[in-house]
PALO-735303 format. One record per residue (C-alpha): x, y, z; residue in one letter; residue number from 1. Coordinates in nm, 2 decimals. Each point is the difference from the previous one (the first is absolute). Layout:
PALO-735303
PT/X/Y/Z/A/NUM $
...
END
This chain:
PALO-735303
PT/0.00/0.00/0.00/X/1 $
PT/0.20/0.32/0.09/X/2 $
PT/-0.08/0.24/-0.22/X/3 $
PT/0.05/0.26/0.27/X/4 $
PT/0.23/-0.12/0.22/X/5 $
PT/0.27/0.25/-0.04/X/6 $
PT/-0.29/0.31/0.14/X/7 $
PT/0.07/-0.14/0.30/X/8 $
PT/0.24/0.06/0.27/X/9 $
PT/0.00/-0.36/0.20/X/10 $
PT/0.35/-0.14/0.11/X/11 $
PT/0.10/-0.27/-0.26/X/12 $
PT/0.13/-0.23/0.26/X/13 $
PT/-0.37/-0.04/0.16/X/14 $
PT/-0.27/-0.22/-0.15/X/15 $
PT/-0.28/0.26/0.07/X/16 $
PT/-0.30/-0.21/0.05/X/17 $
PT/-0.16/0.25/0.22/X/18 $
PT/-0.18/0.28/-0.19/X/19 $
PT/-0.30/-0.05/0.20/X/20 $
PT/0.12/0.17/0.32/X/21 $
PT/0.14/0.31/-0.08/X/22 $
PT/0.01/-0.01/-0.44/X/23 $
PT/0.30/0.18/-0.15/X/24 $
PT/0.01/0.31/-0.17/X/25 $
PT/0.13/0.01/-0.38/X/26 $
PT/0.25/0.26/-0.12/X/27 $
PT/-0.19/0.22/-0.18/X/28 $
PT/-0.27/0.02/0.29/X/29 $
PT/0.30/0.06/0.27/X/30 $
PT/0.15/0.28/-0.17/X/31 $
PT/-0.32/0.20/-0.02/X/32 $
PT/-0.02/-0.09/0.39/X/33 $
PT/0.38/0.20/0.03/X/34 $
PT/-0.12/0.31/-0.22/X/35 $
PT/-0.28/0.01/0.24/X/36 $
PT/0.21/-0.02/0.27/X/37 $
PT/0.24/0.29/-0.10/X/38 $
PT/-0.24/0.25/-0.13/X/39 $
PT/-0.12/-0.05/0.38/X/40 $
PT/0.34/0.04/0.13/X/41 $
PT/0.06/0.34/-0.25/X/42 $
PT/-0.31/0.19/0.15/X/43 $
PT/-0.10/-0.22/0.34/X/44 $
PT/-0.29/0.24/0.11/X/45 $
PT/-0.13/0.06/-0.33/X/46 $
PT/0.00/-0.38/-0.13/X/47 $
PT/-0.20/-0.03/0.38/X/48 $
PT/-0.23/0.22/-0.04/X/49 $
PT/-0.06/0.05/-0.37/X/50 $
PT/0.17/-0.19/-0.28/X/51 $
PT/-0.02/-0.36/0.17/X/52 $
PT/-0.38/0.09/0.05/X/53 $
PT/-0.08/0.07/-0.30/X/54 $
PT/0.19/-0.30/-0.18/X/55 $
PT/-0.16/-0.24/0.31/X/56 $
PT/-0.35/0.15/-0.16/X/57 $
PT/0.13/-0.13/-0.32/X/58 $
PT/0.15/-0.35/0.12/X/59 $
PT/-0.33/-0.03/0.19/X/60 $
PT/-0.21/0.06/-0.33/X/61 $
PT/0.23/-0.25/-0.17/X/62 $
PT/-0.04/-0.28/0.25/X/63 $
PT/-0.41/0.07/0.00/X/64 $
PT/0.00/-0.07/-0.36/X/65 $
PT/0.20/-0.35/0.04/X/66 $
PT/-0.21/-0.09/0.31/X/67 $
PT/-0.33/0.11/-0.14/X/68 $
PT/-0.07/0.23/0.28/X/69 $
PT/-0.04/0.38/0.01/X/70 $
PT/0.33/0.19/0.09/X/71 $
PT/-0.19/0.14/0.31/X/72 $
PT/-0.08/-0.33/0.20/X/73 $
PT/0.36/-0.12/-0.04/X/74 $
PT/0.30/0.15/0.22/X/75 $
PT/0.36/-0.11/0.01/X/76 $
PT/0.14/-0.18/0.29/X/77 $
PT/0.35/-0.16/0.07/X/78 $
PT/-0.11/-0.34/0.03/X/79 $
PT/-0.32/-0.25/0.01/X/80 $
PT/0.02/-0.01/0.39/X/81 $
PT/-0.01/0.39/0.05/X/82 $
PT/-0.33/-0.01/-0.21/X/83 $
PT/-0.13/-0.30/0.22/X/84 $
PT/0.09/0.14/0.31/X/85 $
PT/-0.14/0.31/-0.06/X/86 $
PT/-0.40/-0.21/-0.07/X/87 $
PT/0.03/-0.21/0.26/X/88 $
PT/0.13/0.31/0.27/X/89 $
PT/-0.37/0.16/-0.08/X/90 $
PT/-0.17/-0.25/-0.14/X/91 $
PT/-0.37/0.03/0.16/X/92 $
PT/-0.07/-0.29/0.17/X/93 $
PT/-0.11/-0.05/0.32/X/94 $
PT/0.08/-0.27/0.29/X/95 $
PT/-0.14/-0.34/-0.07/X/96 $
PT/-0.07/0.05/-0.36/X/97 $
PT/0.22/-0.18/-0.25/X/98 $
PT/0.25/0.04/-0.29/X/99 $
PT/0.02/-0.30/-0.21/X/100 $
PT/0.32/-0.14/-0.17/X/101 $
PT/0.19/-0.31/-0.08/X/102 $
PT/0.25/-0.21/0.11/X/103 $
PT/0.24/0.07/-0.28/X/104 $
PT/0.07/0.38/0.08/X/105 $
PT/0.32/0.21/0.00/X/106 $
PT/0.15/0.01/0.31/X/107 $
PT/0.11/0.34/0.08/X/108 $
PT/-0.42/0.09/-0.08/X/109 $
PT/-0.06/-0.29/0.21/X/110 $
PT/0.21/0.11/0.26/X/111 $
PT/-0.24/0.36/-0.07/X/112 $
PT/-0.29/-0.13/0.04/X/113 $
PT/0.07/-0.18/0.34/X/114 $
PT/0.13/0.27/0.15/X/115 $
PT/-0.33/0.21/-0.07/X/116 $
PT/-0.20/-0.25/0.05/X/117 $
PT/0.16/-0.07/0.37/X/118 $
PT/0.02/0.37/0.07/X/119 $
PT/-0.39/0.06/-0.10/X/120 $
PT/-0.17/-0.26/0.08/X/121 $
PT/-0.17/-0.09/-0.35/X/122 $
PT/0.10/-0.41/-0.13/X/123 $
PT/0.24/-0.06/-0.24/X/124 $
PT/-0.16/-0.35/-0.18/X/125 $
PT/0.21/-0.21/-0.24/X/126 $
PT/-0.17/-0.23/-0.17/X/127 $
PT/0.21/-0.33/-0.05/X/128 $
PT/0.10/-0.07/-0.38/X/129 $
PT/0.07/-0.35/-0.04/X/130 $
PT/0.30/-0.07/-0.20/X/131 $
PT/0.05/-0.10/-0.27/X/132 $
PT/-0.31/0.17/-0.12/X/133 $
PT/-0.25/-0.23/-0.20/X/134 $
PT/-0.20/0.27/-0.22/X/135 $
PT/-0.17/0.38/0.03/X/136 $
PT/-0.31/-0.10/0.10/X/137 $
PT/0.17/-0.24/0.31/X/138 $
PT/0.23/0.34/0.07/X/139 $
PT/-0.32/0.19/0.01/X/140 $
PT/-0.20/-0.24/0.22/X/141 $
PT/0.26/-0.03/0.25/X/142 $
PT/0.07/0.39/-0.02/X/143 $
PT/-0.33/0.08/0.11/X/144 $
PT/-0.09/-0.25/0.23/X/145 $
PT/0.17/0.21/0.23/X/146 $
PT/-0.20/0.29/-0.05/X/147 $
PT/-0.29/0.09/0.27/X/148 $
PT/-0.26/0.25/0.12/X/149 $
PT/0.34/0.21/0.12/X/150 $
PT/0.20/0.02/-0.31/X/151 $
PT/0.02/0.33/-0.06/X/152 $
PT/0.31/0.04/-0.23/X/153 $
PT/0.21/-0.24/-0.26/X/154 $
PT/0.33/0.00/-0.06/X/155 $
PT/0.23/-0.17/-0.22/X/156 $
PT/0.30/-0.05/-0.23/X/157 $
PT/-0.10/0.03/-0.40/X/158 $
PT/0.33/-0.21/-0.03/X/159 $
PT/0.17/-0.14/0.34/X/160 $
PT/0.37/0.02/0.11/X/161 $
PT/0.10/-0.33/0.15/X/162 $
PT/-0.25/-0.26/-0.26/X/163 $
PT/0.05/0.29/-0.26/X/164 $
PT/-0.42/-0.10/-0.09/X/165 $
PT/-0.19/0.21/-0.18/X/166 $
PT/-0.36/0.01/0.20/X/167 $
PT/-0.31/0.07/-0.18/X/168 $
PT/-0.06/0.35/0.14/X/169 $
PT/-0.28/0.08/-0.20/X/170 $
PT/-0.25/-0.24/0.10/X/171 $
PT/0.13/0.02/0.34/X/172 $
PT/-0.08/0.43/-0.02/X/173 $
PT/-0.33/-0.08/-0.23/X/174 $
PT/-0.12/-0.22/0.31/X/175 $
PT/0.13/0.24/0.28/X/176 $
PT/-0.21/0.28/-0.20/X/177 $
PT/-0.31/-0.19/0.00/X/178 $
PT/0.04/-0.08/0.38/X/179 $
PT/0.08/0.38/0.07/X/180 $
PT/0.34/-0.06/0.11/X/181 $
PT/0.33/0.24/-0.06/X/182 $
PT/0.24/-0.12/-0.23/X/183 $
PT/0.41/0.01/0.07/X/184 $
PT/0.22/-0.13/-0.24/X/185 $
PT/0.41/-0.05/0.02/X/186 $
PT/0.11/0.01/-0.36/X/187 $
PT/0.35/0.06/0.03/X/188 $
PT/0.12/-0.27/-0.24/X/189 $
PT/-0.29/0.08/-0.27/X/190 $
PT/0.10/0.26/-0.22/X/191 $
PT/0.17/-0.05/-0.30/X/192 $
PT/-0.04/-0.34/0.06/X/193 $
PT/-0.36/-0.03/-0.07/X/194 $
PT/-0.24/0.26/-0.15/X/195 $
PT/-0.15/0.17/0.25/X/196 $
PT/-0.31/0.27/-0.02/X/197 $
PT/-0.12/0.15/0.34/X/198 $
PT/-0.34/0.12/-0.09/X/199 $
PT/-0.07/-0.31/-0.16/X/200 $
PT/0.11/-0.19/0.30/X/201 $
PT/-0.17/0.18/0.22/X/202 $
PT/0.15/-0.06/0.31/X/203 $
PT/-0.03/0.27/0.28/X/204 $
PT/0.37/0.07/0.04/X/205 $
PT/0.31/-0.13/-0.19/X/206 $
PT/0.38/0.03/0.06/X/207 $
PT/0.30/-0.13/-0.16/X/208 $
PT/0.35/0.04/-0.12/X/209 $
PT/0.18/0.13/-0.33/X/210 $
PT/0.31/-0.08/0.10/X/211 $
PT/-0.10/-0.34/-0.03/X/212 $
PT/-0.12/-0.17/-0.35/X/213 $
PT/-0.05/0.37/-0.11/X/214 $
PT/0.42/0.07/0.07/X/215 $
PT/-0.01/0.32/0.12/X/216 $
PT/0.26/0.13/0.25/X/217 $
PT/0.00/-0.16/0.33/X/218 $
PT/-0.27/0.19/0.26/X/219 $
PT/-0.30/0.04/-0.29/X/220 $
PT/-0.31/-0.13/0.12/X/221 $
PT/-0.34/0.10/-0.02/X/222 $
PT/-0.34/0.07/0.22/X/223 $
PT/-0.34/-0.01/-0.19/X/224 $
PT/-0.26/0.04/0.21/X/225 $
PT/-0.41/0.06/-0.20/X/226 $
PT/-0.13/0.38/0.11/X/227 $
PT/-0.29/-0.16/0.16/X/228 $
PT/0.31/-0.13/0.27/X/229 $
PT/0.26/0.31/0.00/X/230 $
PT/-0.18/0.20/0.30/X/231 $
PT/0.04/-0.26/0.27/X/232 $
PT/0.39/-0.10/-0.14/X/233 $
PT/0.26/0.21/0.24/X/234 $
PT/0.36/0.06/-0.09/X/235 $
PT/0.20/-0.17/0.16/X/236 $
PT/0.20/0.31/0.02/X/237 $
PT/-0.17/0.36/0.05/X/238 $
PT/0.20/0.27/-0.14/X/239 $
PT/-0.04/0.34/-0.18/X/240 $
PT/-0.31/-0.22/-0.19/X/241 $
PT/-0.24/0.04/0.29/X/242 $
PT/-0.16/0.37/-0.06/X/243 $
PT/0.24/0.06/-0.25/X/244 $
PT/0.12/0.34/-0.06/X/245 $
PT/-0.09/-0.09/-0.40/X/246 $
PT/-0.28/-0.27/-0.04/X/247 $
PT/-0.01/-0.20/-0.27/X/248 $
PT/-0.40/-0.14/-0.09/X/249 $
PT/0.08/-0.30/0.14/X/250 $
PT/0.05/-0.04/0.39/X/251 $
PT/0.06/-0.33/0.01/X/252 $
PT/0.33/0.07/-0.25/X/253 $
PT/0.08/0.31/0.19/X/254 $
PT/0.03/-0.20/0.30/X/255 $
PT/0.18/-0.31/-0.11/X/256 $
PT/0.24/0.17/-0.25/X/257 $
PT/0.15/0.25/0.22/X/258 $
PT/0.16/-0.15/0.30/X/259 $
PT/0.35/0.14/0.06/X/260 $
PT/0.31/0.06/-0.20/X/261 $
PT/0.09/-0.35/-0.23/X/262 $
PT/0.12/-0.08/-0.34/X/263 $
PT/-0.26/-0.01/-0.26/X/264 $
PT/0.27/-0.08/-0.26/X/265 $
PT/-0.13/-0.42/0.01/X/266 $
PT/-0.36/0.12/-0.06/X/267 $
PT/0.08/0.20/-0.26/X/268 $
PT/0.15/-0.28/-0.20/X/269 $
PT/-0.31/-0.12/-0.06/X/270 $
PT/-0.09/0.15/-0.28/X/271 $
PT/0.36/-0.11/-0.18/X/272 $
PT/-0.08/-0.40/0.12/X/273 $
PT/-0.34/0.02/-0.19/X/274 $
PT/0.18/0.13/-0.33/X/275 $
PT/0.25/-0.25/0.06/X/276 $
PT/-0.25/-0.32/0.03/X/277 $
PT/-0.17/0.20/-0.31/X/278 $
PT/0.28/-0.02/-0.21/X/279 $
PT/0.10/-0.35/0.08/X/280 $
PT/-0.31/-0.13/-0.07/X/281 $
PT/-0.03/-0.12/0.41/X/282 $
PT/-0.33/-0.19/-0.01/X/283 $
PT/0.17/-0.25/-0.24/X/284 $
PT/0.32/-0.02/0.21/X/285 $
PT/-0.18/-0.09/0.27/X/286 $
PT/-0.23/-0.22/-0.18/X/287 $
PT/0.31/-0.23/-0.10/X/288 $
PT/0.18/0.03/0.34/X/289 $
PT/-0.32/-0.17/0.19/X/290 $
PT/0.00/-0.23/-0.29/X/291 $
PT/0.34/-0.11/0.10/X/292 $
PT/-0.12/-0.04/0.40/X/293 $
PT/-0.30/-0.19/-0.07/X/294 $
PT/0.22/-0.21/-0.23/X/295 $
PT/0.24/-0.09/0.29/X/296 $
PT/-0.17/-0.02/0.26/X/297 $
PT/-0.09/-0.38/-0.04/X/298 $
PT/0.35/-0.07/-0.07/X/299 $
PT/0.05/0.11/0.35/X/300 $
PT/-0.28/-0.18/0.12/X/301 $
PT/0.05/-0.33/-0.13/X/302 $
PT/0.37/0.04/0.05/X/303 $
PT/-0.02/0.07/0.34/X/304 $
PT/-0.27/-0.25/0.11/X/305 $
PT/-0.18/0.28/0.13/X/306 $
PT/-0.41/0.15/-0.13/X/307 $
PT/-0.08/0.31/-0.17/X/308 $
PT/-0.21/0.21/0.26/X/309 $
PT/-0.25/0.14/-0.29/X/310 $
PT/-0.07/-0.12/-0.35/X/311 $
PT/0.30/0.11/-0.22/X/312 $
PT/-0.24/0.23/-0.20/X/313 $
PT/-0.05/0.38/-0.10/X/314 $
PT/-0.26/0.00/0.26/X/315 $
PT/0.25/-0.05/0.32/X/316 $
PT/0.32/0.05/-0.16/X/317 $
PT/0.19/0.30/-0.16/X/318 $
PT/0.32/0.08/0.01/X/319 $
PT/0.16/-0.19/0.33/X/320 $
PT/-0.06/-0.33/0.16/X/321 $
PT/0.05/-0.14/0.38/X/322 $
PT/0.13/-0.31/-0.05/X/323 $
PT/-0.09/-0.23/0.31/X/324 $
PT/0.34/-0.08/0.13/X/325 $
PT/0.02/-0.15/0.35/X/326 $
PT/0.27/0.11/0.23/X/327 $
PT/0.09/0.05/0.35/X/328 $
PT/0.17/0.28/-0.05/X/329 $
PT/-0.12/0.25/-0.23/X/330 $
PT/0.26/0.28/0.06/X/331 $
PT/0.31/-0.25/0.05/X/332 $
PT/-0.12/-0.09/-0.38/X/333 $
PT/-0.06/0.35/-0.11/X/334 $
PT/0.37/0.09/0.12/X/335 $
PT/0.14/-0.29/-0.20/X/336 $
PT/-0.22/0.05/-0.33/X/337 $
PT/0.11/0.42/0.01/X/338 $
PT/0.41/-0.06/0.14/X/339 $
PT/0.08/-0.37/-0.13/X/340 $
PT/-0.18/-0.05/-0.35/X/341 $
PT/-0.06/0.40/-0.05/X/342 $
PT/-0.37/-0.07/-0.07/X/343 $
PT/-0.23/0.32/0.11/X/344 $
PT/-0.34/-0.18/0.13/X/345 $
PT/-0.23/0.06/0.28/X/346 $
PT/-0.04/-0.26/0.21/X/347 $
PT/-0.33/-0.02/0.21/X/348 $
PT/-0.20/-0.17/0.26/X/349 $
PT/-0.39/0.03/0.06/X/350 $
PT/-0.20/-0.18/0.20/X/351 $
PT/0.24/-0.32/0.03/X/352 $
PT/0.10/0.02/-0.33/X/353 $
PT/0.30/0.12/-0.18/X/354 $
PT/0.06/0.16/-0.35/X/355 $
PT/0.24/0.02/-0.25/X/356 $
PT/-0.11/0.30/-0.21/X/357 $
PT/0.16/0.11/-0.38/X/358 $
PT/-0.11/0.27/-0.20/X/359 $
PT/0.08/0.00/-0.40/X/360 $
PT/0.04/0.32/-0.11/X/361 $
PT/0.15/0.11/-0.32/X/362 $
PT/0.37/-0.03/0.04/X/363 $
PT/-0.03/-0.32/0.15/X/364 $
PT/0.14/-0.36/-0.19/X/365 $
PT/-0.19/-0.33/0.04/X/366 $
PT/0.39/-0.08/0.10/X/367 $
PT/-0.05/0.15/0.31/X/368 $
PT/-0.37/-0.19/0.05/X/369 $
PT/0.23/-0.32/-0.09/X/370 $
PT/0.27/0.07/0.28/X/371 $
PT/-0.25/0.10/0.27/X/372 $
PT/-0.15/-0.36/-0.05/X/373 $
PT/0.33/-0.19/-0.01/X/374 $
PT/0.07/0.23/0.37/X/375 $
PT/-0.36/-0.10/0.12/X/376 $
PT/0.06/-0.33/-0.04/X/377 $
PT/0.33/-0.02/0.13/X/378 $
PT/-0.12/0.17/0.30/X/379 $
PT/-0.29/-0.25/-0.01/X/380 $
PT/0.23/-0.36/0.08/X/381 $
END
C-alpha cells in the first residue's frame, strides 16, 4: 500500500501499529500547525484576541461542514475527555435516576462517570455485553435489558477503545428518543474513519477527536452538543466568556470557547487536514485499509487459537481490531512488543479479558501484520 508514507513523520525503526490512540499528523498538515504557531508568537495578544478568533470561526465552519452540524453547536476542545467531563460535571440528573452505558467503555470516561455518579448520587448502569457478540439484534436486546423506569440518560462509544467495535448508535439514539431519554455519545475514534452526519444522527450531544483518524495536530477534539442542550452545558472553565465584554449570538460558544490563554494553533489545522483527506481521495484510503483488517483478523484468530469478539464485518469492524490474546501480564507484554520487537500496539484488559489491538492505516505493510503474528505466537508457547 503506501502511497503516502513519506507525509508522515513516524520513526522508521517502529512498527507503528497504533494509530488508533493518538493518529499522527502528515507533513503537509504539521507545517500549517508551525505557521500557526508563529504568527501567534509574532503578535501574541493580537493572535489571542483577534486573528486566532477569527480563523477558529473559520476552522469551526470547516469542521461543521465535514461533521454535518452547524458551526454554532460545535466548539473546540483539547481532547475527548475535556468534552466528556465537562456533560457529565452538569449534566441534570438527579440522585437515584440513572445513566445507562455498557460494559465496553473507555476508561478514563469510565473513570468520569464514576466519580460523578459517587459524588451525586444518580447510578451509573452498565449493561453486560456478552462477548463475543452473536448479532445487532442480540447487542440490542442485552443493551436494553438493563434499562428501567430510572434511565434517564445513555451513553456510549460510536466505536470502542479496548474491543475497537463499532456499536449501532443509531438505533440505540432512535430507541432512547422514543423512550424520552438524553443521548451522549463518545466518538473519538469515528471521524475520518467512518462517515459521520450529526443532524442526521441525532444524538443530543457528540464529542470526538481530529487528531485521531482525522490527523490533525495533537490536542484537536471537538464538543457538539444540539441547541435544545447548550443552556444547561457549563464550562468547565469560566473565563472572560461568562458576561462577555463582546458577546457573540451564541452563549453557549461564548462560554466554552473562551477559557483562558492556550494555543489555538492545533484547531486551526483543521481546515488544512480536510483539504488534505480531499486531495487524497481519504474515504478510499480508508476504505482499503479496513479491507486489510477485516482480511487479517481471522488469520489472527485461527492462528492463535483464540475467537473473534464480533463478526469480522463492516457492521462491527473498521479500521482496528482487538485480537483476544490471553496473558497474565498485559503491560510486561506491552514493554516487550514496544522495546524488544519495536512493535507500537496497545495492549488492553476489560473485564477479564485482554487485547491485542492493530490499526492499518496508510503507511502501513501487510509485512508488519505478518511479524506481529509470528511475535503473538511466539509469545503464545
Amino acid at each position: 500500500m503506501n502511497p503516502h508514507k513519506e507525509l508522515f513523520m513516524l520513526d522508521d525503526s517502529l512498527s507503528f501499529l497504533n494509530f488508533g490512540s493518538f493518529g499522527a499528523c502528515p507533513r503537509p498538515i504539521f507545517e500549517e500547525y508551525q505557521q500557526w504557531q508563529r504568527k501567534l508568537e509574532a503578535s501574541p495578544v493580537q493572535f489571542i484576541t483577534k486573528i486566532g478568533l477569527d480563523a477558529l470561526a473559520e476552522s469551526r465552519e470547516a469542521l461543521g461542514k465535514y461533521l454535518g452540524a452547524p458551526a454554532r453547536d460545535l466548539v473546540f476542545v483539547t481532547n475527548p475527555s475535556y468534552a466528556g467531563n465537562a456533560i457529565v460535571k452538569s449534566l441534570p440528573i438527579q440522585a437515584g435516576e440513572e445513566v445507562l452505558t455498557t460494559n465496553l467503555e473507555y476508561g478514563a470516561m469510565d473513570r468520569t462517570w464514576t466519580y460523578y455518579a459517587e459524588k451525586r448520587g444518580f447510578v451509573y448502569r452498565k449493561a453486560p455485553i456478552s462477548l463475543p457478540i452473536v448479532s445487532k439484534d442480540e447487542f440490542l436486546k442485552q443493551f436494553w435489558s438493563a434499562a428501567n423506569e430510572k434511565t434517564k440518560v445513555v451513553f456510549l462509544s460510536h466505536i470502542t477503545s479496548a474491543t475497537a467495535l463499532i456499536l449501532p448508535v443509531e438505533e440505540i439514539i432512535a430507541e432512547a428518543k422514543k423512550r424520552g431519554m438524553l443521548t451522549i455519545i463518545d466518538g473519538a475514534h469515528t471521524p475520518a474513519m467512518l462517515p459521520l452526519n450529526l443532524q442526521e444522527l441525532g444524538a443530543d450531544l457528540y464529542f470526538g477527536a481530529c487528531h485521531k483518524w482525522m490527523m490533525a495536530p495533537k490536542g484537536a477534539s471537538f464538543l457538539y452538543a444540539s441547541p435544545s442542550q447548550q443552556a444547561w452545558l457549563d464550562p468547565l472553565v469560566i473565563s472572560w466568556g461568562f458576561r462577555s465584554a463582546t458577546p457573540s449570538d451564541s452563549l453557549f460558544l461564548d462560554y466554552h470557547q473562551m477559557n483562558g490563554t492556550r494555543d489555538y494553533s492545533a484547531f486551526l489545522t483543521v481546515p488544512a487536514a480536510i483539504r488534505f483527506m480531499e486531495e487524497n481521495d481519504w474515504w478510499t484510503v480508508a476504505a482499503d485499509c479496513q479491507r486489510m483488517v477485516r482480511e487479517w483478523a481471522p488469520r489472527f484468530t485461527e492462528a492463535l487459537g483464540v475467537a473473534s469478539h464480533a463478526p469480522l464485518s463492516s457492521d462491527w469492524i473498521g479500521q482496528m481490531f482487538a485480537i483476544p490474546f490471553p496473558t497474565e501480564n498485559p503491560v510486561a507484554l506491552y514493554r516487550k512488543l514496544v522495546d524488544h520487537y519495536r512493535i507500537e500496539i496497545p495492549v488492553t484488559e476489560q473485564n477479564g479479558h485482554t487485547f491485542v489491538r492493530y490499526s492499518f492505516q496508510t503507511f502501513n505493510e501487510e509485512s508488519q501484520l505478518e511479524q506481529l503474528l509470528d511475535v503473538l505466537k511466539n509469545e503464545r508457547r
